[in-house]
C-alpha beads as a LAMMPS data file, in Angstrom:
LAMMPS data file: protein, C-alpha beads

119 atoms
118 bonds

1 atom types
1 bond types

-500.0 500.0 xlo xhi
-500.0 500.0 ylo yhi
-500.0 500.0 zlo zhi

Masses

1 110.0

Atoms # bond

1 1 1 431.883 -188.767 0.129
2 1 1 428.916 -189.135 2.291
3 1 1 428.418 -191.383 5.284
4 1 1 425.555 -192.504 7.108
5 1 1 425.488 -194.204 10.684
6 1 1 422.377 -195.580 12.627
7 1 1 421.690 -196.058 15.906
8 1 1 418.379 -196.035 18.305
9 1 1 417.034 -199.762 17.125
10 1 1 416.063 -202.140 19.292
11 1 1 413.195 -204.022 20.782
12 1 1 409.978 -202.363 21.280
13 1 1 406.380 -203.517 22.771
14 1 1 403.043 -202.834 20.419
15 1 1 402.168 -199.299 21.140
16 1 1 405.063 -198.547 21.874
17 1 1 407.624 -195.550 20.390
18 1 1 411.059 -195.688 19.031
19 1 1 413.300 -192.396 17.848
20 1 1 415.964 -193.640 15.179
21 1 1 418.759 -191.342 14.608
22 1 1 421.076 -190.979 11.682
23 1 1 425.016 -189.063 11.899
24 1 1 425.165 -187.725 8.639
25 1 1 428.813 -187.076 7.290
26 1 1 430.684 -185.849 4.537
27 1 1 429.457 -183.174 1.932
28 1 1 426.258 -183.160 3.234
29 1 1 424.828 -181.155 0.515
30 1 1 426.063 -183.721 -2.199
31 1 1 421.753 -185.068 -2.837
32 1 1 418.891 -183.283 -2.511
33 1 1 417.409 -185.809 -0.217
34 1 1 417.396 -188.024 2.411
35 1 1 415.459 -190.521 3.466
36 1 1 414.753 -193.959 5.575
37 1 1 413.551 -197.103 3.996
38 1 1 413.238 -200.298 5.987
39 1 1 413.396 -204.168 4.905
40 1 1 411.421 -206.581 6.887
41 1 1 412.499 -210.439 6.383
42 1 1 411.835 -211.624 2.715
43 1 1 410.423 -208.329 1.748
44 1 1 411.408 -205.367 -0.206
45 1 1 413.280 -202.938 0.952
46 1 1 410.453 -199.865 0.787
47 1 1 410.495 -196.242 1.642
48 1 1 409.275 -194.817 4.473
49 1 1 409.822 -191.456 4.875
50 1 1 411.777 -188.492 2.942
51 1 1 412.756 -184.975 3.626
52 1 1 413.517 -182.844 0.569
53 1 1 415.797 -179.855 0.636
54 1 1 413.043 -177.770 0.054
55 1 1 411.594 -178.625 3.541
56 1 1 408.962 -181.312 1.809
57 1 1 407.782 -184.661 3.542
58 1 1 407.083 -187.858 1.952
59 1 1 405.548 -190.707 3.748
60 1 1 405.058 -194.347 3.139
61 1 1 401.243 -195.134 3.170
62 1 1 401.531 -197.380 6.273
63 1 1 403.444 -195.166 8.347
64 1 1 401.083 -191.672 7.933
65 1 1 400.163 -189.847 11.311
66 1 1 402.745 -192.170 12.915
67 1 1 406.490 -191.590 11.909
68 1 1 407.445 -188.128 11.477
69 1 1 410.896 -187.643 9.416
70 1 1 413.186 -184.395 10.562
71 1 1 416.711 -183.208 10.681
72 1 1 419.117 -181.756 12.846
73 1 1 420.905 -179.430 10.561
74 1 1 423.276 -178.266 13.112
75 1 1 424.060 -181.986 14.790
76 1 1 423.599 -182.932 11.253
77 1 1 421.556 -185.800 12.274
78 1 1 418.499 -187.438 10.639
79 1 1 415.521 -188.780 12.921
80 1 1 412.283 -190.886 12.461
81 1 1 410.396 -190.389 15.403
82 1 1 407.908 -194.335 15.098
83 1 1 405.214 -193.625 17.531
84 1 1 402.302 -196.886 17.787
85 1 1 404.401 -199.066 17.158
86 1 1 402.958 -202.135 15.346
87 1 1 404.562 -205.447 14.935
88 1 1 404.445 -205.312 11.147
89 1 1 407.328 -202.323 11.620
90 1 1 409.169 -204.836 12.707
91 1 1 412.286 -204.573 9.731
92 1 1 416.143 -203.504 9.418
93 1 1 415.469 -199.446 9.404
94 1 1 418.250 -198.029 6.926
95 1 1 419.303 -194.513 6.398
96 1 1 419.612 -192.690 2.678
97 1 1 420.333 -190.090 0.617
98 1 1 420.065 -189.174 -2.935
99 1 1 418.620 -186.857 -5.887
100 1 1 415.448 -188.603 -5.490
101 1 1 414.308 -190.530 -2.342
102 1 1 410.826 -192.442 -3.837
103 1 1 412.516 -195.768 -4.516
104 1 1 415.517 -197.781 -3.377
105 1 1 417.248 -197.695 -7.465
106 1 1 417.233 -193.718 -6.107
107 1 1 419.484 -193.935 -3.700
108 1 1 423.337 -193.227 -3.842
109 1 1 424.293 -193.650 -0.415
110 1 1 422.829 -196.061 2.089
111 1 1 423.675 -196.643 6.141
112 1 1 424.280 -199.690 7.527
113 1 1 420.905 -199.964 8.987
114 1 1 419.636 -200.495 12.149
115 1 1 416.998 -203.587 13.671
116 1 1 413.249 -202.415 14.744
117 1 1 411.153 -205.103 16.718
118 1 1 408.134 -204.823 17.627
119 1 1 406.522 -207.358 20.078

Bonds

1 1 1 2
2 1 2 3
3 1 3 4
4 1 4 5
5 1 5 6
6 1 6 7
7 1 7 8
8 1 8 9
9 1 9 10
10 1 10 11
11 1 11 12
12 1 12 13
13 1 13 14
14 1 14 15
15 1 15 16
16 1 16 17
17 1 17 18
18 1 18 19
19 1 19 20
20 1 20 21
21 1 21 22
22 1 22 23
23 1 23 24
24 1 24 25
25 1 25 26
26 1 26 27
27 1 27 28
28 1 28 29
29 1 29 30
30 1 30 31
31 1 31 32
32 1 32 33
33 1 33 34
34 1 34 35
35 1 35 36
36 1 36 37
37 1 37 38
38 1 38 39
39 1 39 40
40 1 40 41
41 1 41 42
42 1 42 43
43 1 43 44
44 1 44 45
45 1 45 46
46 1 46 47
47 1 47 48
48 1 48 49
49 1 49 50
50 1 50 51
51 1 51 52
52 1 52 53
53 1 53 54
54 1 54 55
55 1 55 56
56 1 56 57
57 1 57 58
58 1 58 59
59 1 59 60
60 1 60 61
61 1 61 62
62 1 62 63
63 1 63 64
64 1 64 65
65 1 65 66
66 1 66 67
67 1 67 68
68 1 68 69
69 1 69 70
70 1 70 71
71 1 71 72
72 1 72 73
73 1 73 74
74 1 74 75
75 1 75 76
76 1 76 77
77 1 77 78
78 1 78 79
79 1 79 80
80 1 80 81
81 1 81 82
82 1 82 83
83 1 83 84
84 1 84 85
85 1 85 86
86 1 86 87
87 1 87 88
88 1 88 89
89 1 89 90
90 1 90 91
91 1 91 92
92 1 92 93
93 1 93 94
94 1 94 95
95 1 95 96
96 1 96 97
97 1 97 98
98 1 98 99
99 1 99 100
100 1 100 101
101 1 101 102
102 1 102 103
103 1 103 104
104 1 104 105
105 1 105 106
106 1 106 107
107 1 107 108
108 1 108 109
109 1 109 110
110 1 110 111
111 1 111 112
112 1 112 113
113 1 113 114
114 1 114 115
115 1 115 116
116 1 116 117
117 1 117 118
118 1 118 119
């Protein structure tokens, strides 16, 4: 059974840079992906970024050349580094994992998520 914590929310300025972290736990190699999504208030809950076993990246069209998605295989700990920080980041950041990481009826396991705001 796999487990996901968040932590590194909080409130950020415009501009401004956040690093979100995720303790993975379990049997980590139970999906072959994980990912973050993020639900701002009465929105969907979207994707944002993926990392596939295989070493591929996946990015959310809003967050490209501004989040960067990696893992910590040893700490087993998931990251999004948010750099520019705009205020329409501003969401509950959630953690993931699953066989496929595009959409939230993907996802097997989900965190308990974590609040961004920006401004």
């Amino acid at each position: 059974h796999v487990q996901l914590v968040e932590s590194g929310g909080g409130l950020v300025q415009p501009g401004g840079s956040l690093r979100l972290s995720c303790a993975v736990s379990g049997y980590t190699n139970s999906y072959y992906c994980v990912a973050w999504f993020r639900q701002g208030p009465g929105k969907e809950r979207e994707g944002v970024a993926a990392l596939y076993r295989n070493g591929g990246t996946v990015y959310g069209d809003s967050v490209k050349g501004r989040f960067t998605i990696s893992k910590d295989n040893a700490q087993n700990t998931l990251y999004l580094q948010m750099n520019d920080l705009k205020p329409e980041d501003s969401a509950m950041y959630y953690c993931a994992t699953g066989w496929a990481c595009t959409e939230r009826t993907d996802i097997n396991v989900w965190g308990q998520g974590t609040q961004v705001t920006v401004s």
